[in-house]
C-alpha positions in Angstrom: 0.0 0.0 0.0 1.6 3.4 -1.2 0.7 6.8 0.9 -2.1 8.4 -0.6 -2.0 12.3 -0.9 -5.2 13.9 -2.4 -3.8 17.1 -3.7 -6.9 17.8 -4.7 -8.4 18.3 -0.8 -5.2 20.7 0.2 -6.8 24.2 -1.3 -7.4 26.7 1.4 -4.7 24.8 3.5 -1.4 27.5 4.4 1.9 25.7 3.1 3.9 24.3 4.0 1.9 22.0 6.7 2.3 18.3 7.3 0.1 15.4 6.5 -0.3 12.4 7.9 -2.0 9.0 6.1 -4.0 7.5 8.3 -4.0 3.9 6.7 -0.7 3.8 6.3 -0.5 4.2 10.2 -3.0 1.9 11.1 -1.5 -0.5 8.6 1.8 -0.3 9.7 0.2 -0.8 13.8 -1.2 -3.7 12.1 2.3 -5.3 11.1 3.4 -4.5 14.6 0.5 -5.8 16.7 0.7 -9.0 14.3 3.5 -9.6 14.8 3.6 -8.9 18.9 1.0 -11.0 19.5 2.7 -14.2 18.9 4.7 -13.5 22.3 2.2 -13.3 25.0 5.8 -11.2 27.0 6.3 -8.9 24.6 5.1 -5.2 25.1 6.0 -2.3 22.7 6.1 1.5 24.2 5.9 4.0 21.4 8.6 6.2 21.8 6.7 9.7 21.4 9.7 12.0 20.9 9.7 11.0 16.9 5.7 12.4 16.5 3.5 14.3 19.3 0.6 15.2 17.3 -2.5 14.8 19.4 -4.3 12.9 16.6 -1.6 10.9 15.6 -1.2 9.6 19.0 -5.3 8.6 19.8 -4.7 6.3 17.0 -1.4 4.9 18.5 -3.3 4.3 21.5 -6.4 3.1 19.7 -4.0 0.2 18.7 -3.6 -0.7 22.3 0.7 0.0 22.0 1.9 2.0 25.3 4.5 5.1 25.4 7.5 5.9 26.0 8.3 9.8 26.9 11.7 11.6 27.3 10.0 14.8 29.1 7.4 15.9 31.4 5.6 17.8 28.3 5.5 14.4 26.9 4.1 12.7 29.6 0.8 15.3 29.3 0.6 15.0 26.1 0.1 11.6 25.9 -2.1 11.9 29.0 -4.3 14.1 26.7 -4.5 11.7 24.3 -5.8 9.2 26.4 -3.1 6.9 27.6 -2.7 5.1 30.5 -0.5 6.1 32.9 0.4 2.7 33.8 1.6 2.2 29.8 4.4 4.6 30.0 7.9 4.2 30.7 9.7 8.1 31.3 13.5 7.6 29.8 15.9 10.7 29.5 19.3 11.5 30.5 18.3 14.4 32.6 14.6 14.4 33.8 14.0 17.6 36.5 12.5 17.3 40.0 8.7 18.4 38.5 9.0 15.8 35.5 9.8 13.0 38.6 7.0 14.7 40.6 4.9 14.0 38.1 5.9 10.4 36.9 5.2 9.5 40.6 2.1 11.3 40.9 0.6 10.0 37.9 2.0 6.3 39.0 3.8 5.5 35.6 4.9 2.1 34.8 8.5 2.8 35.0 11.4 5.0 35.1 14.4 4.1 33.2 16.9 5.4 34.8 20.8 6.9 33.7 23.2 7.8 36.6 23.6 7.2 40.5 22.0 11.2 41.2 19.2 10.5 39.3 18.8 7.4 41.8 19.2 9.2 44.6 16.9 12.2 43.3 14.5 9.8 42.2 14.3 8.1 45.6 14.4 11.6 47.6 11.3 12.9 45.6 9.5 9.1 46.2 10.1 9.7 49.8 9.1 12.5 50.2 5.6 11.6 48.2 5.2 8.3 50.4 5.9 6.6 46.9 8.3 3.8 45.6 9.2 4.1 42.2 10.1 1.7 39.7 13.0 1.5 37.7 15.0 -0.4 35.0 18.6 0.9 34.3 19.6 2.0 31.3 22.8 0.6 31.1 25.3 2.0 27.7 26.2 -1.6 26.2 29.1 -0.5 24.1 27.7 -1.8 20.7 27.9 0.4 18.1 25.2 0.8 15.4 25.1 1.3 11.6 23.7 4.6 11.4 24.9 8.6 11.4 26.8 9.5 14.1 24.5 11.6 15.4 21.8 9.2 16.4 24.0 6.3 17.5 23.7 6.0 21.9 24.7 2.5 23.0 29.1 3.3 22.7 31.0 4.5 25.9 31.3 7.9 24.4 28.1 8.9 24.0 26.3 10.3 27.4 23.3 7.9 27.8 23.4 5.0 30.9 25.4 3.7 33.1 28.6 1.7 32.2 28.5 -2.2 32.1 30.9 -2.1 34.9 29.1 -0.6 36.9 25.6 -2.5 36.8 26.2 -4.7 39.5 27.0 -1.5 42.1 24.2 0.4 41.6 21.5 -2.3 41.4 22.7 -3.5 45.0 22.4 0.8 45.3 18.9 0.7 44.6 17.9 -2.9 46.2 19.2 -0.9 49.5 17.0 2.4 49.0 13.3 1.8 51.1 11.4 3.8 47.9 13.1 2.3 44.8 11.8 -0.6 43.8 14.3 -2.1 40.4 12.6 -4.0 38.5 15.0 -4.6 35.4 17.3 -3.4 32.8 17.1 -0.9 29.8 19.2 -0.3 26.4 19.3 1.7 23.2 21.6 1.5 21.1 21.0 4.4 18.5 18.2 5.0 15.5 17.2 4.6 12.2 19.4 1.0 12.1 18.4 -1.1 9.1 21.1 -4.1 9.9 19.6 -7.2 11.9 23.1 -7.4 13.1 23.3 -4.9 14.7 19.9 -5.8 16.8 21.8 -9.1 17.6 24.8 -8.0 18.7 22.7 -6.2 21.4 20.9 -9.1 22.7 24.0 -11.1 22.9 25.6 -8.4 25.1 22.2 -8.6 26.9 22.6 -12.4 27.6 26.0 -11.9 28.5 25.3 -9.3 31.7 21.9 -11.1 32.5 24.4 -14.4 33.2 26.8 -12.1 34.7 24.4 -10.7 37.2 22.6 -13.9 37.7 25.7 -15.5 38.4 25.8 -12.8 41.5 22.3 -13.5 42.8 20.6 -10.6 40.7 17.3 -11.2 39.2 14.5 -9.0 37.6 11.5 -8.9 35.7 11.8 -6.4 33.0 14.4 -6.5 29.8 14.0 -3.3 27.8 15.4 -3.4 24.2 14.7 0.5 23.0 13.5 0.9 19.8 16.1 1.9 16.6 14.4 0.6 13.8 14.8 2.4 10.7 12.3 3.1 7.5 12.9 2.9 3.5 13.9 6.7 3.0 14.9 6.2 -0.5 11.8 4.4 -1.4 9.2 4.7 0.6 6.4 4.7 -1.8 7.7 1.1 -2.6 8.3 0.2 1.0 5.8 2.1 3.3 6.3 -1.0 6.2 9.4 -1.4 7.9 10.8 -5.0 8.6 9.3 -5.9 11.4 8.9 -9.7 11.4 12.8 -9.6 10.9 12.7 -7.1 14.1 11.1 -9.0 16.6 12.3 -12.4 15.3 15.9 -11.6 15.9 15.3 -11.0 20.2 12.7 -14.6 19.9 15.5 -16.2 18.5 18.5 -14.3 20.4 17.7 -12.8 23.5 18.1 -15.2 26.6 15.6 -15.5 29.0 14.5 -16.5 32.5 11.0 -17.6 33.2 8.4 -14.7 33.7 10.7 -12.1 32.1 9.0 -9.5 30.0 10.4 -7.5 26.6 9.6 -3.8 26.2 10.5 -2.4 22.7 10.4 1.6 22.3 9.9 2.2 18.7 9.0 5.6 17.6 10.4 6.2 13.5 9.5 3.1 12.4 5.7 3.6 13.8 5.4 7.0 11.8 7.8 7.9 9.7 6.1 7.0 6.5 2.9 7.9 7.2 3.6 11.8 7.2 4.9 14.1 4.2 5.6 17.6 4.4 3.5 19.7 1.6 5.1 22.7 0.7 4.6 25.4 -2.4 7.2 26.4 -4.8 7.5 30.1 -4.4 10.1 30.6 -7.4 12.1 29.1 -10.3 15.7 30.4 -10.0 18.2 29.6 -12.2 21.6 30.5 -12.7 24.8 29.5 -14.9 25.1 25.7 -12.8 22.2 25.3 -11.2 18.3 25.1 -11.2 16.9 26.1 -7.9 12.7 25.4 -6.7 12.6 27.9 -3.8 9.9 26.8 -1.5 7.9 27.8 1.5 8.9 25.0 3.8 12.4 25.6 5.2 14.8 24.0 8.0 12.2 25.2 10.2 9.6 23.2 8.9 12.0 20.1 8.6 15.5 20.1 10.0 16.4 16.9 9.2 18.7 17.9 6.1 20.3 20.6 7.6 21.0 18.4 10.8 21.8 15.1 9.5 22.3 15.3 6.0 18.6 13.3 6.1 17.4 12.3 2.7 13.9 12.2 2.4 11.8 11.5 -1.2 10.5 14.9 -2.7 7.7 14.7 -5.6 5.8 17.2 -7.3 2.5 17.0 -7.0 1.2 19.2 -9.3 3.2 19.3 -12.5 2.9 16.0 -14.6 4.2 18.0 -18.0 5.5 21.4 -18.9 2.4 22.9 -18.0 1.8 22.9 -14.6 -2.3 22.5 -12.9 -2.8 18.4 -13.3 -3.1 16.4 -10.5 -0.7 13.5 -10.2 -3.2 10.6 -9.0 -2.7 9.6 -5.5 0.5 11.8 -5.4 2.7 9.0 -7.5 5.8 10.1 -8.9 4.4 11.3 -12.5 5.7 9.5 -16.1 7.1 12.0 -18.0 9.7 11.5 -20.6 12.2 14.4 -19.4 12.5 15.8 -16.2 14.6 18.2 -15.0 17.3 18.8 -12.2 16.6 20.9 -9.5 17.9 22.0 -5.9 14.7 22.3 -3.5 15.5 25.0 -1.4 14.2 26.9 2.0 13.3 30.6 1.9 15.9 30.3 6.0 18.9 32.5 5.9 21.5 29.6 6.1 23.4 27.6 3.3 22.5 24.9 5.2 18.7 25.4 3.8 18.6 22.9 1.7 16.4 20.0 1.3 18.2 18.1 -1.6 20.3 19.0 -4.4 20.6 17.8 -7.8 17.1 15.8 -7.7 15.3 14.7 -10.8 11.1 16.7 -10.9 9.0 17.3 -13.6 9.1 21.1 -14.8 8.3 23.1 -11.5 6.7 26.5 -11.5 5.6 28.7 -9.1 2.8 27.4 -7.3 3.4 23.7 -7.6 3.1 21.7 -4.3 5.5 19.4 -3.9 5.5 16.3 -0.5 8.6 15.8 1.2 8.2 12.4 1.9 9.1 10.0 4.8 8.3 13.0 7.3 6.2 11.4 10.0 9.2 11.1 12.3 11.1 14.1 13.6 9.4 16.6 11.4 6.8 18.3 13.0 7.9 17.6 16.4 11.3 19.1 15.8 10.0 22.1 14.4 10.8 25.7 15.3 10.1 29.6 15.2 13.5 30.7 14.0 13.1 33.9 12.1 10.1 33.9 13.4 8.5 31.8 11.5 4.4 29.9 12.1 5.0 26.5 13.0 3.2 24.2 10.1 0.3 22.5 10.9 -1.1 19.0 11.3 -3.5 17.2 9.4 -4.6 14.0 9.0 -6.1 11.9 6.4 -9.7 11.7 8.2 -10.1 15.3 8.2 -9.6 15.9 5.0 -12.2 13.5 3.5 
């Protein structure tokens, strides 16, 4: 199933704005929750930080998946959208007193937590609250993943957990302390990881300190794999679903373990990164002696991946299937025409770095054209900022614009 984008519903909408395919996300829960249900111990926690939007999420929920939130704001949100507190697991390297406050007050299923303070903080504030709060350890397994650097977290350089050698320590730590309760273990090793390998190196590092702690007389409920998962960014119209039945098979037939233990995935980009596209208008045509640029109305505001990570993400035209501009491409599909040209899709943001792809084959683009960034579901709108003082773009989803 390719993402559907009728052009023809967007007049009267203000570019750029985002829009979200609602059967692609309910498909792609689908492929999840089909796969999940053949392990009656395996719970998946969607990692909210890649997409807040308030009606994206009542679907996520709809599908019966719990959260995982990196902020207090998050924790609301999701709230508001009618989660259960007792779904969400509150991760983050630095989580203040009021975010803790609130975890506890709101008696979420877990805190994953990074460093020895944030222990102690954590059982401080419980004390003080007459509460014991749970906790699995994010512990920084040293196994690097295939991916930019940027997004990679599981190597001893990067600031997330707490070191392997340290594991045993601060679990006897919290087994000590009257209002921490540990209940297991957490990892993460980066995002937007397409190798299997990678996903099995992890759980063999995971058996690996599960003997070594059990070997000590440590024991616990909960393993928690993160997420990482990446999505088809180069052709997404051709592969809207990412690989999960790979995914999940490789922990069934890797990871280790003990009777009555549990396995909490945290996927966020692979839940909705291809069901969103950015839709922005072509403002001008600008061409000079080596290049051909479209200057559009969506800029790194809008959709920072590019500027940040070098990201790649699928741009089509929607509008101009010949010469002439004006004729709807059905469904949004890349048009058949028998010359395109070469353009550099640009940002109307005062930075070089403004750019969303260079040297891309479209069909003639004028002024006025919309054109869909594609694979935007995941760290698009969420990311998305006032600089210059720019609107932030809206949301919209498929069901609203029937």
């Amino acid at each position: 199933m390719n993402i559907e984008i009728p052009v023809e519903r967007f007049a009267g909408i203000r570019t750029p704005f985002y829009y979200y395919d609602t059967n692609i996300l309910r498909q792609t829960l689908d492929a999840i929750n089909t796969e999940v249900k053949k392990h009656d111990n395996y719970f998946v926690h969607y990692a909210v930080k890649a997409n807040a939007n308030l009606k994206v999420l009542k679907i996520i929920n709809e599908a019966g998946l719990g959260i995982d939130c990196v902020s207090g704001g998050e924790i609301e949100q999701v709230l508001k959208a009618g989660f259960s507190a007792s779904k969400i697991v509150f991760a983050g390297v630095g989580k203040s007193d009021w975010e803790i406050e609130l975890g506890l007050e709101k008696d979420i299923f877990c805190f994953n937590v990074e460093s020895v303070p944030e222990l102690e903080n954590i059982n401080d504030i419980a004390a003080k609250k007459g509460k014991v709060a749970p906790v699995c350890f994010r512990i920084n397994p040293n196994v690097g993943a295939h991916t930019h650097a940027n997004i990679t977290t599981g190597l001893a350089e990067n600031k997330f957990g707490i070191d392997m050698q340290d594991m045993e320590r601060v679990i006897r730590l919290a087994q000590e302390m009257k209002n921490i309760r540990f209940k297991g273990l957490h990892f993460h090793i980066g995002s937007q990881i397409l190798e299997m390998d990678d996903f099995i190196a992890l759980a063999h590092r995971i058996n690996d300190l599960q003997a070594q702690l059990e070997a000590v007389g440590i024991q616990f409920e909960i393993i928690n794999v993160g997420g990482g998962l990446g999505i088809d960014y180069v052709d997404p119209l051709g592969n809207p679903i990412p690989n999960f039945k790979d995914y999940f098979s490789v922990y069934d037939k890797h990871l280790k373990l003990r009777p009555g233990q549990t396995v909490h995935f945290e996927l966020g980009r692979a839940v909705v990164g291809q069901c969103g596209a950015l839709i922005t208008k072509v403002l001008y045509v600008k061409e000079n002696a080596i290049k051909r640029f479209a200057i559009v109305d969506a800029g790194m505001t809008d959709l920072i991946r590019p500027a940040l990570y070098d990201a790649h993400h699928h741009i089509i035209n929607l509008t101009s299937t010949s010469p002439r501009a004006g004729q709807p491409s059905p469904n949004g599909q890349l048009p058949t025409v028998n010359s395109q040209l070469q353009y550099d899709v640009v940002g109307p943001i005062c930075e070089s770095s403004d750019v969303f792809d260079k040297d891309i084959p479209l069909p003639e683009t004028h002024r006025g054209d919309l054109l869909a960034m594609l694979s935007a579901g995941a760290y698009g709108e969420i990311m998305a900022s006032a600089y210059n003082c720019r609107r932030l773009p809206e949301g919209y989803t498929s069901e609203e614009l029937k």
